[in-house]
Residue frames as a rotation matrix with the C-alpha (Angstrom) as fourth column:
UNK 1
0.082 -0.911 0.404 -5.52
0.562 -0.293 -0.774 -2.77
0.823 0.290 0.488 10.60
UNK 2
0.404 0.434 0.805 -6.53
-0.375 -0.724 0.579 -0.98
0.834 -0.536 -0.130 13.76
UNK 3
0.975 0.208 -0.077 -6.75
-0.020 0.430 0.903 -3.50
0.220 -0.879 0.423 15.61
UNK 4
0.665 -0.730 -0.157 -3.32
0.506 0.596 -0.624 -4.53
0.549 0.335 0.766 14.49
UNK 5
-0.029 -0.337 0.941 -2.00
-0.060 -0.939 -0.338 -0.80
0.998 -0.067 0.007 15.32
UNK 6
0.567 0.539 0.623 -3.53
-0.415 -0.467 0.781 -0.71
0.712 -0.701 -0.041 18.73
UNK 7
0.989 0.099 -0.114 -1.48
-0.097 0.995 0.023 -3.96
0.115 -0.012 0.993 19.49
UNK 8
0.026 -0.998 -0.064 2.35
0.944 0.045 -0.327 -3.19
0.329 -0.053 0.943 18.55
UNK 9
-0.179 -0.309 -0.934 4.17
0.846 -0.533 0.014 0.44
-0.502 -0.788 0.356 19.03
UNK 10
-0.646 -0.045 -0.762 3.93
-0.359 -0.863 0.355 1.93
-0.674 0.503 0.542 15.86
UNK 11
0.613 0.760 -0.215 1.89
-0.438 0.101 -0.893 2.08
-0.657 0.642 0.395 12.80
UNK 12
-0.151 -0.671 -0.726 5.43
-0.979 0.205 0.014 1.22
0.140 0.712 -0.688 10.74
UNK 13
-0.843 -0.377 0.384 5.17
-0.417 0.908 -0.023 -2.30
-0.340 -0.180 -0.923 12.60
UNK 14
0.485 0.866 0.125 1.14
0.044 0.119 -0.992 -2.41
-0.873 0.487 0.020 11.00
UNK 15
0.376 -0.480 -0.793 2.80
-0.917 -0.315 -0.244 -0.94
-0.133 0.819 -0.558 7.74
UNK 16
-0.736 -0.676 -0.046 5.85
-0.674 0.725 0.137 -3.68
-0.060 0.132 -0.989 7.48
UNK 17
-0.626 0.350 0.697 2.96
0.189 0.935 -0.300 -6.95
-0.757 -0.056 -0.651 8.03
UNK 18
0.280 0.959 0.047 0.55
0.054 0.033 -0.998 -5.51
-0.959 0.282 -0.042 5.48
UNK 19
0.226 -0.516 -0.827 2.90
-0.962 -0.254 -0.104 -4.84
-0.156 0.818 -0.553 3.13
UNK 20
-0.357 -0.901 -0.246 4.39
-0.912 0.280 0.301 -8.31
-0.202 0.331 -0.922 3.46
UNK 21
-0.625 0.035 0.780 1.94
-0.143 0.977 -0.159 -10.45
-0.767 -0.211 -0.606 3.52
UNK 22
0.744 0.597 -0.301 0.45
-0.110 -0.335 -0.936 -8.94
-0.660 0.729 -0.184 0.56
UNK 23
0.049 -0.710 -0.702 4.12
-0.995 0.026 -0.095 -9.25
0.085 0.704 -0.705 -1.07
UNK 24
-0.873 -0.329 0.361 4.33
-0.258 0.938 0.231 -13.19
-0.414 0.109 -0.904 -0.40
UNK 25
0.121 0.896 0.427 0.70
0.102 0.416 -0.904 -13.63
-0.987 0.153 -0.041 -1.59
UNK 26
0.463 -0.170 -0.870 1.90
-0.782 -0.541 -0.311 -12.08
-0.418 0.824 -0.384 -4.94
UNK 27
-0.275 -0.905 -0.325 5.08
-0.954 0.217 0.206 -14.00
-0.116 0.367 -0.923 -5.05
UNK 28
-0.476 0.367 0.799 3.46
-0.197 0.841 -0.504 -16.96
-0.857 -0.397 -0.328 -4.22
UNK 29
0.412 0.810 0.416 0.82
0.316 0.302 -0.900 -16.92
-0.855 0.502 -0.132 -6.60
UNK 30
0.351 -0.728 -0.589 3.61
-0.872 -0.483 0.077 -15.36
-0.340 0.487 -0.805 -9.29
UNK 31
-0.355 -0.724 0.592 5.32
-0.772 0.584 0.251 -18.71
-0.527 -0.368 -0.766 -8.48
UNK 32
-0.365 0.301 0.881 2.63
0.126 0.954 -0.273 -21.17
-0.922 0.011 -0.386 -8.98
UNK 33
0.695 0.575 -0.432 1.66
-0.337 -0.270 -0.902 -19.51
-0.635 0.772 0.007 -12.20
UNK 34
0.977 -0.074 -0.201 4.88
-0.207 -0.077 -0.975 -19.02
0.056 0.994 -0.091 -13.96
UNK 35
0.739 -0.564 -0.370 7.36
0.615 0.788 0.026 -20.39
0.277 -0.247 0.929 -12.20
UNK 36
0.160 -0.910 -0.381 11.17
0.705 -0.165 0.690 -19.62
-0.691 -0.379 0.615 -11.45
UNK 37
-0.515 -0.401 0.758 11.38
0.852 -0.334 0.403 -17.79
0.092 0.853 0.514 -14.98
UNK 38
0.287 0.958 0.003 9.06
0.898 -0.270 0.347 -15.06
0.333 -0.097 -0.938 -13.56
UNK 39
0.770 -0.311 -0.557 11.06
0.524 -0.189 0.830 -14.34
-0.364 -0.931 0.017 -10.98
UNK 40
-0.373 -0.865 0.337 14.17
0.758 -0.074 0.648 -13.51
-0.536 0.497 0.683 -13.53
UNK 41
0.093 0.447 0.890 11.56
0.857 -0.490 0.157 -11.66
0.506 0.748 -0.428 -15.62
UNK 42
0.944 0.329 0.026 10.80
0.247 -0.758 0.604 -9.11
0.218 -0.564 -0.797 -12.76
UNK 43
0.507 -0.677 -0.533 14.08
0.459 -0.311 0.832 -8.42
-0.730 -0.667 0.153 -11.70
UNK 44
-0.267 -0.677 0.686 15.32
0.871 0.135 0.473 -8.17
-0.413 0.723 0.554 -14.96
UNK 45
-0.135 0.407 0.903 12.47
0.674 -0.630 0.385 -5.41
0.726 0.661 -0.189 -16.28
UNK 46
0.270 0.023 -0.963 12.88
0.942 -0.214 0.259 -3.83
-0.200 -0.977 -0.079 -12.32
UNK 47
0.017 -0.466 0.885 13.30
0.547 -0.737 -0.398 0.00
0.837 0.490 0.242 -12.65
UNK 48
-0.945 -0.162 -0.284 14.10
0.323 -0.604 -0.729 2.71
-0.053 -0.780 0.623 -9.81
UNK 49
-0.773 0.611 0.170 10.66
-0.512 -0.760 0.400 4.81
0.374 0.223 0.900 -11.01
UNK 50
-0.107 0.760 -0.642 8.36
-0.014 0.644 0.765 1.36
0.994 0.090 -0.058 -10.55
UNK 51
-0.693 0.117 -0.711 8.84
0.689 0.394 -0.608 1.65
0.209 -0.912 -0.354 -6.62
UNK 52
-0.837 0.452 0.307 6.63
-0.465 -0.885 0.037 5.08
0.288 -0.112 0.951 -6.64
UNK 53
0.280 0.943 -0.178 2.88
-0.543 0.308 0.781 3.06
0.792 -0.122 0.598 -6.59
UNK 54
0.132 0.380 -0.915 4.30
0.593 0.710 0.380 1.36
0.794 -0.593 -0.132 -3.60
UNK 55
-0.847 -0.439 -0.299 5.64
0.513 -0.529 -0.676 4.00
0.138 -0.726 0.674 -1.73
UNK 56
-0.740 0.575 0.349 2.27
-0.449 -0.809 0.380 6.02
0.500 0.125 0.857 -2.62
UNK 57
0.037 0.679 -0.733 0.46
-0.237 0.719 0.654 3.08
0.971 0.149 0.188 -1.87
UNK 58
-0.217 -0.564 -0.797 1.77
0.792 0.375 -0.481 2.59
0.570 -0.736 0.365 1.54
UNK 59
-1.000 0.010 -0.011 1.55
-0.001 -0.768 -0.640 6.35
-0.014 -0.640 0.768 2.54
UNK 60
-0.046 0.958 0.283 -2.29
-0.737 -0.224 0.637 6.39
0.674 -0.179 0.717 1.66
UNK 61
0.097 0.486 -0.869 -2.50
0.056 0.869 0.492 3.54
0.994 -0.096 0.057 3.82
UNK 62
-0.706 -0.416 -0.573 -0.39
0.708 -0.439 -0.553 5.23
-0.022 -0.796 0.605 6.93
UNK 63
-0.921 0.296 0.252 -2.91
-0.344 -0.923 -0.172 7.97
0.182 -0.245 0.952 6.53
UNK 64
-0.004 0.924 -0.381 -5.75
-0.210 0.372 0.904 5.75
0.978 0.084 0.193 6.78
UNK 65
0.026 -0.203 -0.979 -4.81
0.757 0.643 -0.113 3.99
0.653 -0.738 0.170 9.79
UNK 66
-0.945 -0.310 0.102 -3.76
0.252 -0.893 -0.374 7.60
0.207 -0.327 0.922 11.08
UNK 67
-0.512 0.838 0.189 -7.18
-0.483 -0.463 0.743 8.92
0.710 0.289 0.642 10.08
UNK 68
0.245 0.785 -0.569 -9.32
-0.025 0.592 0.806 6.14
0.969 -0.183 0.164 11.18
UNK 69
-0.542 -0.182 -0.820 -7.12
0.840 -0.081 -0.537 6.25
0.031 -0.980 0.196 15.11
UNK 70
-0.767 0.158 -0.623 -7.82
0.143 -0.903 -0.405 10.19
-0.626 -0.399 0.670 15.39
UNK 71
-0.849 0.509 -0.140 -10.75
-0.516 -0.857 0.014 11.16
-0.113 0.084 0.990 13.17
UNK 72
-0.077 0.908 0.411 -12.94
-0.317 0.369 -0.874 8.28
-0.945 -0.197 0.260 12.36
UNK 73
-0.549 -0.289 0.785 -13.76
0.607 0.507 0.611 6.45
-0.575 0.812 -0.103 9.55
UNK 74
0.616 0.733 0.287 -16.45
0.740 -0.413 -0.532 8.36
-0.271 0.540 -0.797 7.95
UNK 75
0.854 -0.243 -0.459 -13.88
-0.248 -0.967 0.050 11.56
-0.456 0.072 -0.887 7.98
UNK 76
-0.179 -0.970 0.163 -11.22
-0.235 0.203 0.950 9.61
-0.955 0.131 -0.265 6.89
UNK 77
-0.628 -0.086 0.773 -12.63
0.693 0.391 0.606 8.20
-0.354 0.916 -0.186 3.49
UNK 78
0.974 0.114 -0.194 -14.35
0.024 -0.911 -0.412 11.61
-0.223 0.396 -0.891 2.93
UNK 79
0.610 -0.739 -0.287 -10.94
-0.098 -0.430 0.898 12.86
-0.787 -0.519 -0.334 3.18
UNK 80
-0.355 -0.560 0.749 -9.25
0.270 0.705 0.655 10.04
-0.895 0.435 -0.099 0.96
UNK 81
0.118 0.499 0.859 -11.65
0.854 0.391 -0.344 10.36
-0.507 0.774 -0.380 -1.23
UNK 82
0.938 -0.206 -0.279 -11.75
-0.299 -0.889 -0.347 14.42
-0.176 0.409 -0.895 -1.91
UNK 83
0.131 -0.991 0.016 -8.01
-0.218 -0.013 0.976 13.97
-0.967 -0.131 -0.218 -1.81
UNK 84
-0.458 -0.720 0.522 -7.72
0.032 0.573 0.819 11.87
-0.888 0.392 -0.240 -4.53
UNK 85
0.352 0.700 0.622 -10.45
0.933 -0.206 -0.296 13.37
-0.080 0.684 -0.725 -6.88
UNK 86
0.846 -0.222 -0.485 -8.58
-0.105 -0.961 0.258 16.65
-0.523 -0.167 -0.836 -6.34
UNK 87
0.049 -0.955 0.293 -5.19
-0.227 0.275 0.934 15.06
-0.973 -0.113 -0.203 -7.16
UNK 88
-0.248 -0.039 0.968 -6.59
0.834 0.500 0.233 13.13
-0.493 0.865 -0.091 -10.46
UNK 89
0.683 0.522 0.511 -8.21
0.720 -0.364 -0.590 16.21
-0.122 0.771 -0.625 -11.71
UNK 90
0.652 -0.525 -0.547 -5.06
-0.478 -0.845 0.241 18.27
-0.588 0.105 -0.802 -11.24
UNK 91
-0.101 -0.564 0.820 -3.25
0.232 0.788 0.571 15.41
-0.967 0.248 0.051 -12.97
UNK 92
0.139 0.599 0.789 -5.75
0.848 0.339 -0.407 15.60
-0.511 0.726 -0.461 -15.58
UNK 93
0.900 0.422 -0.112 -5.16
0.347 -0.848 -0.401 19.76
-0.264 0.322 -0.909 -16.24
């Protein structure tokens, strides 16, 4: 994903290809499972709230990439990690 970064102008243009080529591998493999009637299923049970895990999902990944340009990788998945053991256990209280 670095590399990828180092390559275009922004991290959004890393962001946009990981995002999508992870969204046709889904759809794809959606497809060959359960066909066309899937497709109807998901749109149909689609809520406004269900985009949150991708949007969250997306920013931890901008902060990786971020991380891993300017601090390194070791500091970055410290980081992630405390982060998100901090987060679950306020979740949790």
């Amino acid at each position: 994903m670095v590399r990828i970064t180092e390559s275009v102008s922004t991290i959004l243009i890393t962001l946009v290809i990981n995002s999508s080529v992870g969204l046709l591998l889904l759809v794809g493999l959606l497809l060959a499972k359960n066909g066309l009637g899937a497709v109807a299923e998901v749109t149909g049970a689609a809520r406004w709230w269900m985009l949150l895990p991708g949007l969250l999902g997306s920013l931890f990944v901008f902060a990786g990439i971020l991380g891993y340009q300017k601090l390194g990788a070791a500091a970055t998945i410290s980081i992630l990690v405390a982060s998100q053991l901090c987060m679950g256990l306020l979740a949790d209280a």
